[in-house]
C-alpha positions in Angstrom: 6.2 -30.4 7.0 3.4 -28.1 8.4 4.4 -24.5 6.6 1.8 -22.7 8.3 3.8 -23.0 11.6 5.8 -20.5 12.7 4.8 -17.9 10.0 6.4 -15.1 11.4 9.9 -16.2 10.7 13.3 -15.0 12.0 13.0 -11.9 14.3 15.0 -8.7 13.9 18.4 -9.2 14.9 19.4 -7.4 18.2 23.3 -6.7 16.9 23.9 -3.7 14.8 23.2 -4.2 11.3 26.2 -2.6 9.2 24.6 -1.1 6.0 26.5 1.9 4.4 26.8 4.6 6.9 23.9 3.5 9.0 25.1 1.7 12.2 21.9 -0.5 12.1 18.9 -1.0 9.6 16.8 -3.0 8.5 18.0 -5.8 8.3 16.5 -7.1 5.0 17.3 -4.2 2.5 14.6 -3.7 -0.3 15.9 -3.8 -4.1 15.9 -0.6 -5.8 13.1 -0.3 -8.3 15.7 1.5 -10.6 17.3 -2.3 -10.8 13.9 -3.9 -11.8 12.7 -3.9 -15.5 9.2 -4.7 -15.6 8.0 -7.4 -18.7 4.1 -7.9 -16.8 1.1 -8.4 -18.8 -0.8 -7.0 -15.4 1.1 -4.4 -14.3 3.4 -2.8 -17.2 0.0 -2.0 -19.0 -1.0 0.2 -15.8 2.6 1.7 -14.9 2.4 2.6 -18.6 -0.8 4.1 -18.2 -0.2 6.1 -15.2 3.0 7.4 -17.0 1.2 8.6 -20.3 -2.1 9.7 -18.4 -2.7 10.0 -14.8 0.9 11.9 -14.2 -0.2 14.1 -16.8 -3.9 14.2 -15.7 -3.0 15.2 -12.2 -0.1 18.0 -13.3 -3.0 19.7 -15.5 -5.3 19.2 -12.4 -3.4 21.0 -9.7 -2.8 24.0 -12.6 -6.7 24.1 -13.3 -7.9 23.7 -9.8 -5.8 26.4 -8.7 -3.2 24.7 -6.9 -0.2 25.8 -8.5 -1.9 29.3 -8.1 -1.9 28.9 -4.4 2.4 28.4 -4.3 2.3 31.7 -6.9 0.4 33.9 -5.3 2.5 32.6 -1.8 5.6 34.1 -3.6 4.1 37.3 -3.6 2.3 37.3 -0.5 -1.2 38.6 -2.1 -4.2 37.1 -3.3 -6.8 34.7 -1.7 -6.2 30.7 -1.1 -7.8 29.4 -3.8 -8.8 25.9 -3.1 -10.4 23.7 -0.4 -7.9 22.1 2.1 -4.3 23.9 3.6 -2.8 20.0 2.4 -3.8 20.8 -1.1 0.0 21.7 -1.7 1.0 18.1 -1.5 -0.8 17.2 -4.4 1.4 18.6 -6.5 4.9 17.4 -4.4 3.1 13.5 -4.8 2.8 13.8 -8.4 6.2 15.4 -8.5 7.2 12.2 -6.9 5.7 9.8 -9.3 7.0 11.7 -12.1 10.3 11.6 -10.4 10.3 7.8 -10.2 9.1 7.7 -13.6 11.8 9.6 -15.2 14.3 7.4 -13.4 13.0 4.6 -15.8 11.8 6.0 -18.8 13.3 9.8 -19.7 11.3 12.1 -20.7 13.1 15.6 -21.4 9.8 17.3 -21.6 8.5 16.3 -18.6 11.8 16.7 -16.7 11.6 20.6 -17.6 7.9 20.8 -16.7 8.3 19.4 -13.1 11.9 21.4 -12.8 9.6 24.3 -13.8 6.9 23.5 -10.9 10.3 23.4 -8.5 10.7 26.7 -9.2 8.0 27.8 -8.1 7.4 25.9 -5.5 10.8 27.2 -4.4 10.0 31.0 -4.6 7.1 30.5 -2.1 9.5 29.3 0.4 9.6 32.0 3.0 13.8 32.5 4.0 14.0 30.4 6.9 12.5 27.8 5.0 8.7 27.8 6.2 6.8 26.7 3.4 2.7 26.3 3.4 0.3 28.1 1.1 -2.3 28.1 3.3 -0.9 30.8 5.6 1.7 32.4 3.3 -0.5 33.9 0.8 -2.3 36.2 3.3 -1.2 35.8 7.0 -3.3 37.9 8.1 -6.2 35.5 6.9 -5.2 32.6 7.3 -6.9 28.9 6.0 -9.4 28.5 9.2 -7.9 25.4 9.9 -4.3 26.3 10.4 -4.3 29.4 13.1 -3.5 32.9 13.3 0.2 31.7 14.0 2.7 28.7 12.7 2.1 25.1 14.5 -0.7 26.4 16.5 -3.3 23.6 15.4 -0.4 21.1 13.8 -1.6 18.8 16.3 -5.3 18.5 15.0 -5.8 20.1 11.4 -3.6 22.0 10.1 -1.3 20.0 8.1 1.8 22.3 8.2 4.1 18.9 9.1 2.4 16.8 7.0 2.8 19.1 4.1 6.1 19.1 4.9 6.6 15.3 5.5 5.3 15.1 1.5 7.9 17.4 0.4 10.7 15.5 1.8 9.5 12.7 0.5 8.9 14.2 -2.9 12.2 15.9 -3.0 14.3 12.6 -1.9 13.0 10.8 -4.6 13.5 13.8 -7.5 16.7 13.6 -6.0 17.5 10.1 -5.9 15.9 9.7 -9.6 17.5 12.8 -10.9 20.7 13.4 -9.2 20.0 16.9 -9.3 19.4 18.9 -5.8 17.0 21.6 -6.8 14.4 20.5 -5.2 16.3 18.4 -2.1 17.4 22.2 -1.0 14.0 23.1 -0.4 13.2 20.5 1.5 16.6 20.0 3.6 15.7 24.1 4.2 12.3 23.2 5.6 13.6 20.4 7.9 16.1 22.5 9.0 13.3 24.9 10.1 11.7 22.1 11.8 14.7 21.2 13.8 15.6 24.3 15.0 12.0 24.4 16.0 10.8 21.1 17.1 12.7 19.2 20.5 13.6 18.8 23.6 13.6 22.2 25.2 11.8 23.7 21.7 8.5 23.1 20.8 6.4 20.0 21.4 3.9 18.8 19.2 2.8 15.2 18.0 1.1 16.1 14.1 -1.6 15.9 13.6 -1.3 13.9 10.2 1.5 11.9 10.6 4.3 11.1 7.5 6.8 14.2 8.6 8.2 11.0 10.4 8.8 8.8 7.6 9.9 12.0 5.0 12.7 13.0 8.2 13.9 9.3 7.9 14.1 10.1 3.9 16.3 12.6 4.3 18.6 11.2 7.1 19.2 8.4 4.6 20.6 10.8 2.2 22.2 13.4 4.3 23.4 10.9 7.2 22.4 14.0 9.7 21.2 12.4 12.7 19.3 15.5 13.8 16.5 14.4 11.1 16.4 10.7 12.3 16.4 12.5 15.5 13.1 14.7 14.8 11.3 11.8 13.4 11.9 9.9 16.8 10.9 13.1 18.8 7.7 13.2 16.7 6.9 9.9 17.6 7.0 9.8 21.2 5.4 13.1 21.4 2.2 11.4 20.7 -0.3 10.2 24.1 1.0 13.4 25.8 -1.6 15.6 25.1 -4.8 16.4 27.5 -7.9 14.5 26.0 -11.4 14.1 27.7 -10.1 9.8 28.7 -13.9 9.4 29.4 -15.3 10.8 26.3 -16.2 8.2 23.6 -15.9 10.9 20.7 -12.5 9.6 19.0 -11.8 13.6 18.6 -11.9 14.5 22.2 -10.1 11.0 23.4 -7.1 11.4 21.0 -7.7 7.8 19.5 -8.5 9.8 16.2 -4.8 10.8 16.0 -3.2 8.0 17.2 -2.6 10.7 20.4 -4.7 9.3 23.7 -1.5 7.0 24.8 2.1 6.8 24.0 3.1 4.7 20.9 5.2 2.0 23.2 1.1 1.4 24.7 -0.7 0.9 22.1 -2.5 -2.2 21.6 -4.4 -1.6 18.4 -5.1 0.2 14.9 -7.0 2.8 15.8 -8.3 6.0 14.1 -7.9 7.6 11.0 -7.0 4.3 8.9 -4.3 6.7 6.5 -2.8 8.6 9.6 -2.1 5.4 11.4 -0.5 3.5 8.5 1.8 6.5 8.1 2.7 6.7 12.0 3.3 2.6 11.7 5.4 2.7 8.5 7.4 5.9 10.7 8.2 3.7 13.5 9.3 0.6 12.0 11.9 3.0 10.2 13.0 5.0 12.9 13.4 1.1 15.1 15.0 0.1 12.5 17.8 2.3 12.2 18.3 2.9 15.8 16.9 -0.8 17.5 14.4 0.4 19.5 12.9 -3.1 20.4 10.0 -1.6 22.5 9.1 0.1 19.1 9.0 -3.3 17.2 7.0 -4.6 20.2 4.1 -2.1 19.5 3.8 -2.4 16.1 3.6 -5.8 16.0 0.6 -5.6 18.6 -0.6 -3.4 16.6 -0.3 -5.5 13.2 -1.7 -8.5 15.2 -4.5 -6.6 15.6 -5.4 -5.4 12.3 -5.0 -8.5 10.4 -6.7 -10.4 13.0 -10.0 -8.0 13.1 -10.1 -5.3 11.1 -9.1 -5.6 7.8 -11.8 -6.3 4.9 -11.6 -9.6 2.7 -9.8 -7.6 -0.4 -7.4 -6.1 2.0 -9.0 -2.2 2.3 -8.5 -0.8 6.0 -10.9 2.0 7.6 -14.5 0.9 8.4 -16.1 4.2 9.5 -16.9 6.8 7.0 -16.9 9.2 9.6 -13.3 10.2 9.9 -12.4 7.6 7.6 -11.1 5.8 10.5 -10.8 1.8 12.0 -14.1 0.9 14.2 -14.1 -1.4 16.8 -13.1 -5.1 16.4 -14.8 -7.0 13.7 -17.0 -4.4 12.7 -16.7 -4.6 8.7 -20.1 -3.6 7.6 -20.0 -4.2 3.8 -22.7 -1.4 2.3 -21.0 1.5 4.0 -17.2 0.3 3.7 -15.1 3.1 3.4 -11.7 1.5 2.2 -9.9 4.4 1.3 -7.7 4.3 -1.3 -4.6 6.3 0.6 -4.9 4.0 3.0 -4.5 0.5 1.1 -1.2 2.5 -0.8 0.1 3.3 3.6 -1.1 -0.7 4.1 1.7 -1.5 1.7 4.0 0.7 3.2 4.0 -0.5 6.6 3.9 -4.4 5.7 7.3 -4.0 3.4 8.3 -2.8 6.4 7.1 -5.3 8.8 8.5 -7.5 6.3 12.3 -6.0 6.5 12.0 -6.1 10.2 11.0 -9.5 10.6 11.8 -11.4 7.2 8.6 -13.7 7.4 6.1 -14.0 4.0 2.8 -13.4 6.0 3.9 -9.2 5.4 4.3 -10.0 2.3 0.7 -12.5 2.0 -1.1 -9.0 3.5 0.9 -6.5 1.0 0.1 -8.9 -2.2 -3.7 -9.0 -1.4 -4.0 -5.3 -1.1 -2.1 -4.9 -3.8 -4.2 -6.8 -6.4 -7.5 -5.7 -5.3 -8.6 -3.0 -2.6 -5.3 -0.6 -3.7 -5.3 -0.9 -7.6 -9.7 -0.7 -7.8 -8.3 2.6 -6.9 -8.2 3.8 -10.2 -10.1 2.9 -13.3 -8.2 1.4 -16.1 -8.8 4.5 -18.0 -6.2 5.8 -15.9 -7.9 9.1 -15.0 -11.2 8.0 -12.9 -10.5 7.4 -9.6 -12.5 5.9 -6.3 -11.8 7.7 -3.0 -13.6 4.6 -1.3 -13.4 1.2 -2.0 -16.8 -0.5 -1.7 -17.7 -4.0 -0.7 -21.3 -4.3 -2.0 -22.9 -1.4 -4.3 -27.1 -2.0 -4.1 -29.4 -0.3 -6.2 -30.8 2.8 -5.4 -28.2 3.1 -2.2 -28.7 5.9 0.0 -25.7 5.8 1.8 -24.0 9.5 0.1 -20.3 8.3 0.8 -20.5 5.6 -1.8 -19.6 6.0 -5.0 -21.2 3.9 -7.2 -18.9 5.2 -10.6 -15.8 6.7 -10.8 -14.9 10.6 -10.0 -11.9 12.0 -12.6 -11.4 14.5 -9.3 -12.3 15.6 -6.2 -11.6 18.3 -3.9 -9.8 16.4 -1.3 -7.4 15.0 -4.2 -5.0 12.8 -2.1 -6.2 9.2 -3.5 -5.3 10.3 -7.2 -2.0 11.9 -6.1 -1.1 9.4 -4.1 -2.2 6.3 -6.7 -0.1 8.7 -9.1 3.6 8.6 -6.9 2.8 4.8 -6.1 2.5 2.9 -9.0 5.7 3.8 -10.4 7.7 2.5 -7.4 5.7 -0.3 -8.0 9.0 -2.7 -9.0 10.7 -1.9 -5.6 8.7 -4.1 -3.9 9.3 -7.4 -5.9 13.0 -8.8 -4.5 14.8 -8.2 -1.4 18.4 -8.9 -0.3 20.2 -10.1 3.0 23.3 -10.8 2.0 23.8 -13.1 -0.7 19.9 -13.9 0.2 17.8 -13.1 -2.7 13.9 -12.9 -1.5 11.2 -13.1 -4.4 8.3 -11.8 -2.8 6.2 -10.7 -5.9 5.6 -12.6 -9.0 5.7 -10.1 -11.6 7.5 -10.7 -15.0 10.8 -8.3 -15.8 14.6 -8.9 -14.8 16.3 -7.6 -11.8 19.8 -6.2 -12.0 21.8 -7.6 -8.6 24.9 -7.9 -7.1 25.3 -11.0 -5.5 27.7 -13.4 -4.0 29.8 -10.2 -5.0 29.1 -10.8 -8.0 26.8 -9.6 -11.2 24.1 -11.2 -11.4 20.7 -10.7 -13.6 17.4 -12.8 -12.2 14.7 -12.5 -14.8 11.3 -13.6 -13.8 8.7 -14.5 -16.7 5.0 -15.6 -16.0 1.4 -15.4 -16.7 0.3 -14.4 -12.6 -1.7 -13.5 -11.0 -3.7 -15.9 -13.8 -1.4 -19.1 -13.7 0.8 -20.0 -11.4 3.4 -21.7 -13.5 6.4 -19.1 -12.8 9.8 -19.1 -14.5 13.1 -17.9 -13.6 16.2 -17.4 -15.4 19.8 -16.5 -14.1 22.0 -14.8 -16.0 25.6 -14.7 -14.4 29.1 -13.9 -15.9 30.9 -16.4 -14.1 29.2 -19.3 -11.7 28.5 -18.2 -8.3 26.4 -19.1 -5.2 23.3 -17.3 -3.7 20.3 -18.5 -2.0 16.9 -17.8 -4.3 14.3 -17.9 -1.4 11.2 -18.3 -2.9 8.2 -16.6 -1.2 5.3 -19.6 -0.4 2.2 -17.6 -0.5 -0.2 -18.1 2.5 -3.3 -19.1 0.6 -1.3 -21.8 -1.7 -0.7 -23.1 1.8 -4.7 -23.2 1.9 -4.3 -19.9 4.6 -7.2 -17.6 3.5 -5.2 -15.0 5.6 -2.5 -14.4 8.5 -5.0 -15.0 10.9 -8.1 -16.3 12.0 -10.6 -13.6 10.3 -10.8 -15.0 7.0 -10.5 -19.0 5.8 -10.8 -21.3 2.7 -14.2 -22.9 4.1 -13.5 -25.4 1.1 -9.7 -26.0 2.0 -9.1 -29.7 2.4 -5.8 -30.7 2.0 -3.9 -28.7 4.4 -0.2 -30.0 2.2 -0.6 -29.2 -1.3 1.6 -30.2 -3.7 4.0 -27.2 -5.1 6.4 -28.1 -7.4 9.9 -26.5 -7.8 12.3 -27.9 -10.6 15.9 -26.4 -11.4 16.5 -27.1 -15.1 14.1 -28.8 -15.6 14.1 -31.3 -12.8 12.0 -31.6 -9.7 14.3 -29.8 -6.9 13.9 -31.1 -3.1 14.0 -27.6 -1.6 14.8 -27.0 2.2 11.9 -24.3 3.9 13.3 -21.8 5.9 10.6 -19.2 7.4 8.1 -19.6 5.1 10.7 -19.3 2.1 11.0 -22.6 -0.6 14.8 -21.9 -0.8 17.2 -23.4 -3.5 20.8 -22.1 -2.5 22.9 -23.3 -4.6 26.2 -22.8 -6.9 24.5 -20.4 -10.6 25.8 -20.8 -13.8 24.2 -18.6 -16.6 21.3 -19.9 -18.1 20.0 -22.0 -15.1 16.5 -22.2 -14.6 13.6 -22.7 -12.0 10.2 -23.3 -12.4 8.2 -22.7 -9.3 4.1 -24.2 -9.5 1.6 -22.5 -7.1 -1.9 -23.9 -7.1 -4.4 -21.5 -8.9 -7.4 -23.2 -7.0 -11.2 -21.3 -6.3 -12.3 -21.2 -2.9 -14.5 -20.1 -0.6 -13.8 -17.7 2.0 -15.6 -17.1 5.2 -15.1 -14.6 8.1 -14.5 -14.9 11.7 -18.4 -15.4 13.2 -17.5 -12.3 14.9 -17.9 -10.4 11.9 -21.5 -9.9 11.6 -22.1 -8.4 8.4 -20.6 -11.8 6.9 -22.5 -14.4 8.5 -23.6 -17.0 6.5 -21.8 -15.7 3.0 -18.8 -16.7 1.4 -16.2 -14.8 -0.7 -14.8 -16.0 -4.1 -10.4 -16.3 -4.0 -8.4 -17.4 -6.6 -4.6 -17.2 -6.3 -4.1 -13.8 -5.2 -7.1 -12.2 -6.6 -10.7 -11.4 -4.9 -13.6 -11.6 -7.2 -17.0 -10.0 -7.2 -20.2 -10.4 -9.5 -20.8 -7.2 -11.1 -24.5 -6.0 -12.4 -22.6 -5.9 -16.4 -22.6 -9.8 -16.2 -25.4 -10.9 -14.6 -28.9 -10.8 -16.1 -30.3 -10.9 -12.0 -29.6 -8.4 -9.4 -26.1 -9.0 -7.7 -27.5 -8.7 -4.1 -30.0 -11.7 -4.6 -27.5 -14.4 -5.5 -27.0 -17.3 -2.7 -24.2 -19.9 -3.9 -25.0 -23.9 -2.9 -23.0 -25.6 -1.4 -20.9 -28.2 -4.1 -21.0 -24.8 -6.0 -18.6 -25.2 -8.9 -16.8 -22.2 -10.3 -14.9 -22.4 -13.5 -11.7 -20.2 -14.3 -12.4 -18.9 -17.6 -9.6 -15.8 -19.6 -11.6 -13.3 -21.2 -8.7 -11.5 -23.3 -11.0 -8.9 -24.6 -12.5 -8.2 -21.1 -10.5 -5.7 -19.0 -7.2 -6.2 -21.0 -8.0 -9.7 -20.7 -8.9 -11.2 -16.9 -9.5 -14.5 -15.3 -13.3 -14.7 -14.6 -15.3 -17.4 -13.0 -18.3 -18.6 -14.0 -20.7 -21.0 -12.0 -24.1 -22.2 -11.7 -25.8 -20.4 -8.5 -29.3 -19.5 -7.0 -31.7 -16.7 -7.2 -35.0 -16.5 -5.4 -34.4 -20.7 -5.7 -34.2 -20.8 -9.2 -30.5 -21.7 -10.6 -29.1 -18.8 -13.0 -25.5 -18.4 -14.4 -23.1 -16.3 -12.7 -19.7 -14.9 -13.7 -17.3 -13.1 -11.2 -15.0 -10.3 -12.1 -11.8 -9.7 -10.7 -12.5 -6.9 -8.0 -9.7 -4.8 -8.9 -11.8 -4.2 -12.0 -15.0 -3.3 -11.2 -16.7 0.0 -11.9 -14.9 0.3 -15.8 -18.6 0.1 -17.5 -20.6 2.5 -15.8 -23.0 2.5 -13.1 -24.3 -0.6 -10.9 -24.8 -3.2 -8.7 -21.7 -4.9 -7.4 -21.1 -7.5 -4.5 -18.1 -9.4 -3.1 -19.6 -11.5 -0.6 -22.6 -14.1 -1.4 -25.5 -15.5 1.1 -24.2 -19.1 0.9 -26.8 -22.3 1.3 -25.0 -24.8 3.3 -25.4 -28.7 2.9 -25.1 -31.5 5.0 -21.5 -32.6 4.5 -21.0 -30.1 1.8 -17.5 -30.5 0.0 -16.4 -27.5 -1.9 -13.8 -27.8 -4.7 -12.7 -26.2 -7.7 
């Protein structure tokens, strides 16, 4: 059977979906992170970490920086904004939100009073009818330049008012949600009522200028059931391509493309812009389809995601070429020296592709989401916890010139929304592993713990053990009362299929079989599983105690790029399993930059447990300046935790006649 075929998988059903009080949803429904218990060698160590120190880090950073001054000196209507940016309140409601998903996990009474003590004053800066923004409330007379002498005035270019806003809600659903206290929900369901009586037909029109108002509405209509939010978040939406632009002009300011604002959403044919906005807008509409089956809204975004994956994503997953407005460029341009890759953006690439995912049901979401995850997301932050990178680079040369770049890691910056926003994911982290659709249990991440389910109508505890992403022998365990039959879908990822990626960009140059041999076996015997949409599915009749052992390939390849994509002509990339690597200056007595890899190259997997935590690295014999030299290849997540240097992903590669690459 050819499993790269038909990748996409089932399509999102056209009759109402009956989930709780929603008429129609998704129809795939995530499993609550409050369900999963995490048990990873990979990940628990940085959950852990962002617990015990970037949570913290980032509290004491918004007090120091002055932006917990800003919301007090708002309460009293005197004083002088004291920081950079009018969105410099959401820093604090993101880390509210990671500490809100922490506490739902792991209580901590002392950090439970702290953030209930931010709450309360955050809530005394609200203004009465709800409007709440620092910016303009400490002195609105003298306003932040960027916000206007009156409300909403500029929301549609800089100003931020919604998107401060749209990080509130979702702050406050989660405290909420976590908590089961409403101090914080009031604030928020205050300022969206603001917004509704506000924005709409017959009020005010605006499309934000900085989209996630949409997908914080769609928060709160899922905990209120008031349609008027679900409402709002639709209005917002088709609001945009309605503005004047200059059409002609090829400044992405004055065309609207910046915004995500020169053509209705339903028009769209591509990822365009500022790389975080658009994920945000994207991860907005597949919601608000979803829960009222707007098919000409599923029709866009998958254009749109068609797009992206097939020309303008980089190799480890990180979106948004163009330094300049940390935006896409044009189709296959993925210059390597000046990548931007910002961090926000890989955490909104996740986002959206869970949701593509729960729209559509197919692995190939999940393929993109697990290759951002494990390298251009988590390189966000150093394994320090509390050093960060804005931008994700591709290749780091000495003596660089190019001032966006950041060779080490920054414990701050002034536009602080990559720390915040690595602070509020991570602990949501174990949401993302399983989904459900009816008594349909997906497995879409390999990451060891034990879910808490109900299935079959039934109790039922999966618990998922495993070395990944360094060996691909992964166990499962079911733990059930009383016998009782589910399906256990399996995720196939795409590049155990030999599929470098969901699309033509990127492929295994070495891949030669195209039907590898996975193994399944159910207690301990080899299982003959059926494939449905990309899924190795064993549905079958659970007693407690039963077993399955699923065996992915942990083969190194090669990876080359679409020809179209000039900057990586002629080089490869180095893949194993899941994980990108790159040689790092730290490892390799010869500069990075001058390393060519022959063809018949042979790279060796080799665990380092004192490196990193302990990693996979790969070592192989390779060229420089024609001379062979030894060359060892760090997991890219990881680079930039030893100081200062060279660092490259992709390799000038010296073809052969006939060349066979293999592990």
């Amino acid at each position: 059977m050819n499993l790269l075929l038909k990748r996409r998988g089932a399509v999102l059903l056209s009759c109402a979906i009956s989930l709780g009080a929603f008429a129609q949803d998704y129809p795939i429904q995530p499993v609550s992170f409050t369900k999963v218990r995490l048990d990873d060698r990979f990940w628990l160590p940085r959950i852990e970490t962002n617990r015990t120190v970037t949570i913290p880090a980032s509290f004491a950073r918004c007090e120091n920086t002055g932006r917990v001054k800003n919301f007090e000196m708002a309460a009293v209507h005197k004083g002088k904004f004291c920081t950079k940016f009018p969105f410099d309140d959401t820093d604090i409601y993101k880390t509210i939100e990671g500490a809100s998903y922490s506490l739902a996990v792991h209580p901590d009474p002392e950090l439970r009073r702290y953030v209930d003590s931010l709450i309360t004053i955050v809530g005394k800066a609200q203004e009465p009818d709800g409007y709440l923004y620092t910016a303009r409330e400490i002195d609105s007379l003298h306003p932040h330049p960027w916000s206007g002498m009156d409300r909403w005035v500029k929301e549609n270019e800089l100003s931020h008012e919604l998107y401060n806003s749209g990080h509130l809600f979702e702050a406050a659903s989660a405290h909420y949600l976590a908590t089961g206290e409403r101090n914080f929900l009031d604030i928020a369901l205050k300022n969206a009522d603001l917004l509704v009586r506000t924005f709409g037909p017959g009020k005010r029109h605006v499309a934000p200028g900085h989209e996630i108002v949409e997908m914080g509405l769609v928060r709160l209509y899922r905990i209120t059931g008031r349609s008027a939010y679900l409402q709002l978040a639709k209005f917002f939406i088709d609001e945009r391509g309605h503005r004047t632009y200059d059409k002609n002009s090829t400044d992405e300011w004055k065309n609207g493309m910046y915004w995500q604002d020169d053509e209705p959403v339903v028009d769209q044919q591509e990822a365009e812009g500022h790389a975080v906005r658009a994920m945000y807008l994207y991860s907005g509409i597949a919601d608000v389809a979803a829960l009222t089956g707007d098919t000409v809204y599923i029709h866009a975004i998958d254009r749109i995601w068609d797009n992206m994956v097939g020309k303008k994503v980089y190799v480890q997953g990180g979106i948004g070429a163009v330094p300049d407005g940390e935006r896409f460029g044009d189709d296959y341009y993925l210059p390597n020296t000046t990548a931007y890759n910002e961090t926000c953006a890989s955490i909104g690439e996740v986002f959206w592709n869970e949701r593509m995912f729960l729209l559509h049901g197919s692995p190939m979401y999940i393929d993109v989401l697990e290759k951002v995850l494990y390298n251009g997301l988590i390189s966000g932050v150093g394994l320090d916890g509390k050093s960060f990178f804005y931008t994700n680079a591709m290749q780091v040369v000495k003596d660089s010139s190019y001032p966006s770049l950041e060779p080490e890691r920054s414990g701050w910056f002034e536009c602080s929304c990559c720390p915040t926003n690595m602070a509020r994911f991570l602990p949501s982290l174990p949401g993302y592993i399983y989904a459900q659709r009816g008594d349909q249990l997906y497995v879409n991440l390999f990451i060891a713990g034990s879910a808490d389910l109900t299935l079959g109508g039934k109790s039922v505890r999966v618990i998922q053990s495993n070395n990944y992403p360094w060996d691909g022998d992964l166990h499962f365990e079911v733990d059930a009362a009383s016998p009782v039959r589910f399906g256990m879908r399996l995720r196939i990822p795409g590049w155990a299929l030999g599929q470098a990626w969901p699309s033509s960009l990127y492929t295994f140059a070495d891949f030669g079989d195209p039907s590898p041999k996975l193994v399944l076996k159910v207690n301990g015997e080899a299982y003959s599983y059926t494939v449905h949409d990309g899924y190795a599915v064993v549905d079958r009749v659970w007693k407690k105690g039963d077993k399955v052992e699923w065996i992915l390939p942990m083969t190194v390849h090669e990876i080359v790029a679409d020809p179209a994509v000039h900057a990586d002509r002629g080089k490869v990339a180095l893949q194993r399993g899941p994980i990108m690597y790159a040689a790092e200056w730290k490892d390799n007595v010869c500069t990075v930059s001058n390393l060519e890899i022959p063809a018949h190259t042979r790279f060796v997997p080799q665990f380092e447990p004192e490196l990193f935590g302990g990693v996979m690295v790969l070592k192989g014999t390779v060229d420089q300046r024609g001379a062979p030299v030894e060359m060892t290849a760090i997991p890219y997540c990881d680079w930039a935790n030893r100081g200062r240097g060279e660092m490259t992903v992709w390799f000038p590669a010296i073809p052969a006649e006939g060349a066979a690459h293999a592990e």
